[in-house]
C-alpha positions in Angstrom: -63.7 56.5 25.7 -62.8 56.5 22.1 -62.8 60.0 20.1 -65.4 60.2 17.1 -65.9 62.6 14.5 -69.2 63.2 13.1 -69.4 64.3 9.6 -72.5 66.6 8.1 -72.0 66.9 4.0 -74.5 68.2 1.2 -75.2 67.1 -1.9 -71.9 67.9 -3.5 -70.0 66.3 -1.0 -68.9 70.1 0.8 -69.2 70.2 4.5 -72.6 71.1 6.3 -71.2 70.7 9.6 -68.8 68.2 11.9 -68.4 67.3 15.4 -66.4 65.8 17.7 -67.8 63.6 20.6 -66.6 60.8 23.2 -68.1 58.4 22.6 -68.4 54.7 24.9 -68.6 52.9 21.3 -69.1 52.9 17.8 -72.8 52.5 18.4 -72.9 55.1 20.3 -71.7 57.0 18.0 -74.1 56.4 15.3 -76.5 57.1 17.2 -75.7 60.6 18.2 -74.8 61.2 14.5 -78.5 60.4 14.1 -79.3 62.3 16.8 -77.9 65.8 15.8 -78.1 65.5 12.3 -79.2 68.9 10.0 -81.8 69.2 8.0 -79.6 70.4 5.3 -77.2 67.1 5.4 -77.2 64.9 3.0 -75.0 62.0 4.1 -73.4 61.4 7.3 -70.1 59.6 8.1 -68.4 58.3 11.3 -64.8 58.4 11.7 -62.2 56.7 14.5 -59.5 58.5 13.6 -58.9 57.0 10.0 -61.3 54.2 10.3 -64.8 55.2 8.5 -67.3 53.8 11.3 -70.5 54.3 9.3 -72.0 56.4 6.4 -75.1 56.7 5.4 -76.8 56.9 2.9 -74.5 53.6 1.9 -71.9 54.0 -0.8 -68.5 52.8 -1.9 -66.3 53.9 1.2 -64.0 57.2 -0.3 -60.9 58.5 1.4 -61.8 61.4 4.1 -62.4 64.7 3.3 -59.6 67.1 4.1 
């Protein structure tokens, strides 16, 4: 199963949360990003190692937070 991790960032684009999670595929994975999302997030974003899966809401894609 490939390894996701599931980003949680605020308004200014500082971390709310992240997790990491097994996931079958990259459906999968949105899904559960969905799924465990905080109240307090403002965008999510999917990563496969250095491959940005999904992001919502939809913007330009950026280079990954350190």
């Amino acid at each position: 199963m490939p390894a996701y991790e599931i980003c949680y960032l605020r308004n200014d684009g500082t971390f709310a949360a992240a997790l990491a999670a097994n996931c079958q595929n990259d459906k999968q994975a949105k899904i559960l990003a969905h799924a465990m999302k905080l109240e307090s997030a403002k965008r999510i974003e999917v990563w496969s190692g250095e491959r940005l899966v999904y992001a919502r809401p939809q913007t330009a894609e950026r280079p990954r937070a350190a």
